[in-house]
Structures are given as structure tokens and as C-alpha cells.
N, C-alpha and C positions, 0 to 999 in steps of 0.2 A: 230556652231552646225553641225553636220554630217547630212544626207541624210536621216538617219533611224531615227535621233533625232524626226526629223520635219515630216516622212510622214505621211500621210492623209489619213483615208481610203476610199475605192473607195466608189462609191455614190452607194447606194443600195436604193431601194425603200422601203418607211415605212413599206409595207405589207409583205416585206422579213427579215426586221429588226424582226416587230413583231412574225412573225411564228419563225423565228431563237430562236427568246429570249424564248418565249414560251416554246418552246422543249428544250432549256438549263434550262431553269428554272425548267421544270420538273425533269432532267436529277440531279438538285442540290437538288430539294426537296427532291429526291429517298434517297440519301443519307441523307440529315437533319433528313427525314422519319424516316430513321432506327435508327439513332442517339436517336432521341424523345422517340422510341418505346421501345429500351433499359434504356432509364432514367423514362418508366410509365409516360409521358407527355401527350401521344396520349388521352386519355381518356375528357382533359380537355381542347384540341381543340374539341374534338365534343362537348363540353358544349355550344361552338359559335351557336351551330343550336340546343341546349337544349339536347341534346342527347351522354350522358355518356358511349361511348364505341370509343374504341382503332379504330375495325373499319372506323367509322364513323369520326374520329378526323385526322385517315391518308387519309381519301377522299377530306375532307375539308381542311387539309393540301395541297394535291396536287393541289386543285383550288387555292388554294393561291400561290404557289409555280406558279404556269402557268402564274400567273395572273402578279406580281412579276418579274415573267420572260420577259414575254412582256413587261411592262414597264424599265427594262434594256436594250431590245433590243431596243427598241425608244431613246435610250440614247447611247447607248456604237456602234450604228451604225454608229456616226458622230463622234466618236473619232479614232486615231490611230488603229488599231487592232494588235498589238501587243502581249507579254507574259507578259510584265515587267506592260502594258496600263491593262493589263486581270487582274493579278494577285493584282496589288493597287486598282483600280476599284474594283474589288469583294468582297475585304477586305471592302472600304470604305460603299459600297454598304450594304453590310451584317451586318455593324454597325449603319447603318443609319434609316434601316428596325428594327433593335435591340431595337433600341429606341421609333421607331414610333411604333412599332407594341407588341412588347414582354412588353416593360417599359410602354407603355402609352398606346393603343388603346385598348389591349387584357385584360390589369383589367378593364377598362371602363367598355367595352363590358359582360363581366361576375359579372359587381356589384361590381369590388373589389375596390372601389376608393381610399381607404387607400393602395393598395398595387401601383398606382402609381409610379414610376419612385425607386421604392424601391428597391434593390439590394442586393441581399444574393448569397447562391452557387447555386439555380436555375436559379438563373438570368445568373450568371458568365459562368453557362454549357449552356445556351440559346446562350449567348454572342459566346461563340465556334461553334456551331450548326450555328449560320447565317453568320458569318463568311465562315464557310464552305460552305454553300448554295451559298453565293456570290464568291468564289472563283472558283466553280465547273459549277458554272451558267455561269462565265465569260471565264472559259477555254473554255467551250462546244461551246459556242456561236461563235468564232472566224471561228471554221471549218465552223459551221454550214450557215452562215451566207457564207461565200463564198462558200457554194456547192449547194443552194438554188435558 
């Protein structure tokens, strides 16, 4: 293994980790944001806080997105930081949240329990969307995370 296979990244403090991911996380919501709001999604994230507006659904999206973010930066702080580390990492990331959040937590949450881990083209364009968040959340995070 080469030098760049194996390196390490530098040791950052958790509280550097977190702000970094944070601000990537937002930086990836922005765009999922927009994605949502062009597919009329937004409306039924703000159903999470009972409140049926676009608005309200891309505020609650961005605290998710922050939140989300931070919890990557607690994670992707102790791995390589790399492009190749950024870019699999974001991918896997954004499908992992796909599941926990879009297939399982978010029907819970809104009463839909037959809709459960169910799968049609909403789901498949959700599927792209977190993807993305995790992919944009992971580039971001790299700079940000060593100029912090």
C-alpha cells in the first residue's frame, strides 16, 4: 500500500469535527432543499411539526440537515480525508439515512405505517436526494474541517 492509501487524518477536536460537519451538512441540505422543493416534498416535511407548508418543511429540513451533518462530522473526522474517502463515505452515508429516515422513521412519524420501507419513484427520487446531501456534505466537510 502506498503512503496516500493508508494516511490518517490529522487529529481534530470533536468540537471542530462537529461545527465542520454541521456547516457541510447544511451546505448539502441547501441543495437536497432545492431538489425536495422542485419535486413538492417540502410541504410534508413540515407535516413532522403538523404544519403543512413548503416553508416550514425546508426549516425543518435544514435542522435535520445540521443535525445529520454533525453527526458525519463525528465520524468522517477519524477517517482519511480524502476525495475518493469523501465521495464513498457520502454515498454510503446518504443511503443509510435513506433508510433510516425516508423508508422507516418519516412514515412512523407521520402515521404512515403501511408505507414503511415501501418503495415506488418517491422513494427512488428521495434515494437521489440523500445521496446527494451525503456526497455534498462530504466534499464540504474536508476543506472545512481543516480551516476550522
Amino acid at each position: 500500500m502506498t503512503t496516500a492509501t493508508i494516511e490518517q487524518s490529522k487529529s481534530f477536536s470533536t468540537g471542530k469535527t462537529i461545527a465542520a460537519g454541521t456547516l457541510a451538512g447544511l451546505a448539502g441540505g441547501m441543495l437536497f432543499g432545492m431538489m425536495m422543493a422542485m419535486m413538492g416534498m417540502l410541504p410534508m416535511i413540515g407535516m413532522l411539526v403538523r404544519q403543512e407548508s413548503s416553508l416550514v418543511g425546508f426549516i425543518v429540513h435544514m435542522m435535520i440537515s445540521a443535525g445529520l451533518g454533525a453527526i458525519y462530522g463525528l465520524v468522517a473526522g477519524r477517517l482519511p480525508l480524502t476525495t475518493s474517502y469523501a465521495l464513498l463515505g457520502g454515498i454510503a452515508y446518504g443511503v443509510i439515512w435513506w433508510v433510516l429516515g425516508a423508508l422507516i422513521m418519516m412514515p412512523l412519524m407521520l402515521g404512515m405505517n403501511q408505507m414503511v420501507l415501501v418503495i415506488g419513484t418517491d422513494q427512488w427520487l428521495s434515494l437521489v436526494g440523500h445521496m446527494v446531501y451525503g456526497v455534498v456534505t462530504a466534499l464540504v466537510f474536508i476543506p472545512l474541517v481543516n480551516r476550522l
